[in-house]
LUMDREN-965874 format. One line per field, with one value per residue: x, y, z of N, C-alpha, C in turn; residue in one letter; residue number from 0. Coordinates in Angstrom, 3 decimals. Layout:
<pts>
n.u: [X  ...];
n.v: [Y  ...];
n.w: [Z  ...];
ca.u: [X  ...];
ca.v: [Y  ...];
ca.w: [Z  ...];
c.u: [X  ...];
c.v: [Y  ...];
c.w: [Z  ...];
r: [A  ...];
k: [NUM  ...];
</pts>
This chain:
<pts>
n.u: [8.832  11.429  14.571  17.508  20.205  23.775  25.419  28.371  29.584  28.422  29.763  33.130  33.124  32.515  34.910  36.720  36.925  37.127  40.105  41.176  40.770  42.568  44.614  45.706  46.310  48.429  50.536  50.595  51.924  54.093  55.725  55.511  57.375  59.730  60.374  60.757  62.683  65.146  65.146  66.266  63.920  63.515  61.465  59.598  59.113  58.681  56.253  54.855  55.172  53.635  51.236  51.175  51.231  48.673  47.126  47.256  46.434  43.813  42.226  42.074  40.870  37.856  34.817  32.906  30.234  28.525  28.094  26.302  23.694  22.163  22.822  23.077  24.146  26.555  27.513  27.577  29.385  32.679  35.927  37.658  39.393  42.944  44.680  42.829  41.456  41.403  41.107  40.099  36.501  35.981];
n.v: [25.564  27.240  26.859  28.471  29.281  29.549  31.924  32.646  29.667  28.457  29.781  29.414  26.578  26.292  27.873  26.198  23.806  25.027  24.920  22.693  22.195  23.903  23.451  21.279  21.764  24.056  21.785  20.888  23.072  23.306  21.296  22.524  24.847  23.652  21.961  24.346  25.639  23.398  23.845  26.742  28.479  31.622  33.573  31.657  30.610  33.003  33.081  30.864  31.435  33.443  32.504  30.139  32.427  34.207  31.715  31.285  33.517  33.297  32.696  34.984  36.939  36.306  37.272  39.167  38.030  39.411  39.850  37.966  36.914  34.203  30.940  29.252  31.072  31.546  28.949  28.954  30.432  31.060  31.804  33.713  34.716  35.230  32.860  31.715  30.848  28.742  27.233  23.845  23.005  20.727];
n.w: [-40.408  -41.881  -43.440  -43.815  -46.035  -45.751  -46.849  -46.556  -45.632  -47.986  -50.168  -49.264  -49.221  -51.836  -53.194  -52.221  -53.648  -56.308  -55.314  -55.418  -58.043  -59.112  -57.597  -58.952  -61.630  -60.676  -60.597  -63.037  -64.137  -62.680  -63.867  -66.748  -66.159  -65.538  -68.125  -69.728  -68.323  -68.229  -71.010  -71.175  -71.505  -70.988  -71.820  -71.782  -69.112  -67.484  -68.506  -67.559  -65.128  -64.596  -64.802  -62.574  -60.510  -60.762  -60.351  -57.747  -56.456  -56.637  -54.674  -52.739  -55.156  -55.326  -55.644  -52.669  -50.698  -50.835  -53.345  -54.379  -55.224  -54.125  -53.149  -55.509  -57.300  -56.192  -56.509  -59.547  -60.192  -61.470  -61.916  -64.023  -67.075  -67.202  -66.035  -65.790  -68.039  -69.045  -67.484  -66.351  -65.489  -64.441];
ca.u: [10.142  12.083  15.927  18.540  21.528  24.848  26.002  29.666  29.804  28.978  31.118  34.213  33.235  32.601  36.649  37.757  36.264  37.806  41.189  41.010  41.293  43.552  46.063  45.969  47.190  49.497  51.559  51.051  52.522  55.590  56.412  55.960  58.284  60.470  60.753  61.374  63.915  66.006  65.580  66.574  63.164  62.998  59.947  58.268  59.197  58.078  54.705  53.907  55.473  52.524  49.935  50.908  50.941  47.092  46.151  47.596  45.770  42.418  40.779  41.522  40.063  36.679  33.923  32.147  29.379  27.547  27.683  25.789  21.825  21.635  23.924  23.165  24.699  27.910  27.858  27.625  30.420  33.675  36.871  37.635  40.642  43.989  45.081  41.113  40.706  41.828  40.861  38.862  35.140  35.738];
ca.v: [26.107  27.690  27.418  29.536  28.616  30.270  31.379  32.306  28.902  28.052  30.824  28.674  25.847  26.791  28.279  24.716  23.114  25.248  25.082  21.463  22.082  24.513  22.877  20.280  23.011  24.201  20.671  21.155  24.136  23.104  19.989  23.251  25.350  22.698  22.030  25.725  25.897  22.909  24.922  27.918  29.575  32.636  33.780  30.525  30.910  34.207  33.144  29.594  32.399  34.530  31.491  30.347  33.769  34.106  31.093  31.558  34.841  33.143  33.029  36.556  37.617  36.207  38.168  38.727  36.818  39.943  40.480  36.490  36.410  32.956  29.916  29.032  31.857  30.795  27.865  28.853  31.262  30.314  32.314  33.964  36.029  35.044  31.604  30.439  31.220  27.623  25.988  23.091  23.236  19.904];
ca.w: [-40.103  -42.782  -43.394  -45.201  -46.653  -45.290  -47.783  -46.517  -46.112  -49.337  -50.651  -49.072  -49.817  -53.834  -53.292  -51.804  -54.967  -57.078  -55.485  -55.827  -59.495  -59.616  -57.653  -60.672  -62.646  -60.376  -60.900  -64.587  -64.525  -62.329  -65.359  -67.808  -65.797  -65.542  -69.478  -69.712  -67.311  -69.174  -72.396  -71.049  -72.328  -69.945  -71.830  -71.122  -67.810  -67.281  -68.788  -66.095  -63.549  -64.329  -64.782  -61.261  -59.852  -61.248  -60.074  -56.421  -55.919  -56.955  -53.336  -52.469  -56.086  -55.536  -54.888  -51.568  -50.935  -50.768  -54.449  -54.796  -54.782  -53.518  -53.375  -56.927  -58.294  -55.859  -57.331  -60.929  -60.672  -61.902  -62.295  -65.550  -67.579  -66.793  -66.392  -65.725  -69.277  -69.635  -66.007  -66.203  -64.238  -63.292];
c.u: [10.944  13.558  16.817  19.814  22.473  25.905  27.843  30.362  29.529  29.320  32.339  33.964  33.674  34.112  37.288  37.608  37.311  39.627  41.777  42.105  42.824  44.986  46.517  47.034  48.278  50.665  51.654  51.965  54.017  56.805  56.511  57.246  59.238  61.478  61.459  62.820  64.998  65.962  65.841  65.536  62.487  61.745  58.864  58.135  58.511  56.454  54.099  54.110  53.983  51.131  49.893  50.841  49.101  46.608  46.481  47.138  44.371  41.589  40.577  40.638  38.289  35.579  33.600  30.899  28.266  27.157  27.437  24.428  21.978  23.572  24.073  24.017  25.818  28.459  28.630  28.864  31.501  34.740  37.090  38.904  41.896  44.334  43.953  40.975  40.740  41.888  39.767  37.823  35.329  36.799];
c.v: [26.233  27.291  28.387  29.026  29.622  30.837  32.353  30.997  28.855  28.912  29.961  27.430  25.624  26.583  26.874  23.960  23.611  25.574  23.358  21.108  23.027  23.965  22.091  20.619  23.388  23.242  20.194  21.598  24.141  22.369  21.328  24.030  24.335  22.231  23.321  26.057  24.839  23.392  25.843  28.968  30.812  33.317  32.722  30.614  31.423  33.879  31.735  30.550  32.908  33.899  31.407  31.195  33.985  33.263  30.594  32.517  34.645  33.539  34.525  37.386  37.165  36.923  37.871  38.392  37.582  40.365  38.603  36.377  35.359  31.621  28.969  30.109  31.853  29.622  27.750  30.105  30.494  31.759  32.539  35.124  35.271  33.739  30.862  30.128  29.561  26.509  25.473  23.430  21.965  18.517];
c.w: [-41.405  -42.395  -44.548  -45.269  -46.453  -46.358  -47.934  -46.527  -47.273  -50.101  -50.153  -49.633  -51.244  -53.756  -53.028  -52.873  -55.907  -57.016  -55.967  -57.509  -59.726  -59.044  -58.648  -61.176  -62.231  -60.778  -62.076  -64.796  -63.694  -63.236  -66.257  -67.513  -66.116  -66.711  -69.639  -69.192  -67.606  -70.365  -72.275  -71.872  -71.104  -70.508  -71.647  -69.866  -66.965  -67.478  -67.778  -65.314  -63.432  -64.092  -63.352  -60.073  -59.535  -60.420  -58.321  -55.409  -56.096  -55.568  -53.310  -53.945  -56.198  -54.910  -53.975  -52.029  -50.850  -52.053  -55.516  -54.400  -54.195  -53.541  -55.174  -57.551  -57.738  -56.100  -59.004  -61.247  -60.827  -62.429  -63.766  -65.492  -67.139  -67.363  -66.231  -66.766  -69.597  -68.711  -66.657  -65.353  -63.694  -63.180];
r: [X  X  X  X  X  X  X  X  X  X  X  X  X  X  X  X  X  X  X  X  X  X  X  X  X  X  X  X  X  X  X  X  X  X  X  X  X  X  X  X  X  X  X  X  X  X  X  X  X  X  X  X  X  X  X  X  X  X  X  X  X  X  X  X  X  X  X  X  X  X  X  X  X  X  X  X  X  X  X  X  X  X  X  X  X  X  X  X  X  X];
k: [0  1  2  3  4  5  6  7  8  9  10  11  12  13  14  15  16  17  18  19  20  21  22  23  24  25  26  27  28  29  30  31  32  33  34  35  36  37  38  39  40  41  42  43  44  45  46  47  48  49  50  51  52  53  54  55  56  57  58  59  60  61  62  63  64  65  66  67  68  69  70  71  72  73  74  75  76  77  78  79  80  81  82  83  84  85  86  87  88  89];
</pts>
């Protein structure tokens, strides 16, 4: 008896993993805002605005699970460009 691996589940899963982390970040990036916003640096501002923008829109930007050979290669993906450029993997 053979099985196969679902791999919408593990397509969500992967995403729950990696929101994990990114919430992290998110509560980084509220302390940076934060600084910003007692220095009155509206271009700092502007720039966590856009980090946590990025990293709020992550689920819907991940590919379907139809463009993932196997669950290894849903595994081994990882967000990139934006504010990933600088997410931890773990």
């Amino acid at each position: 008896m053979a099985f196969s691996v679902n791999l919408t589940k593990a397509r969500n899963l992967h995403i729950d993993s990696i929101r994990v982390i990114r919430n992290r970040e998110l509560v980084k990036l509220d302390a940076d805002y934060m600084k910003a916003l007692e220095a009155d640096d509206s271009s700092a501002q502007t720039t966590v605005k856009n980090k946590k923008t990025d990293l709020r829109n992550m689920p819907a930007n991940v590919p379907a699970v139809g463009t993932f050979a196997d669950a290894d290669a849903i595994k081994a993906y990882w967000p990139s460009g934006g504010a990933f450029g600088n997410l931890p993997t773990s």
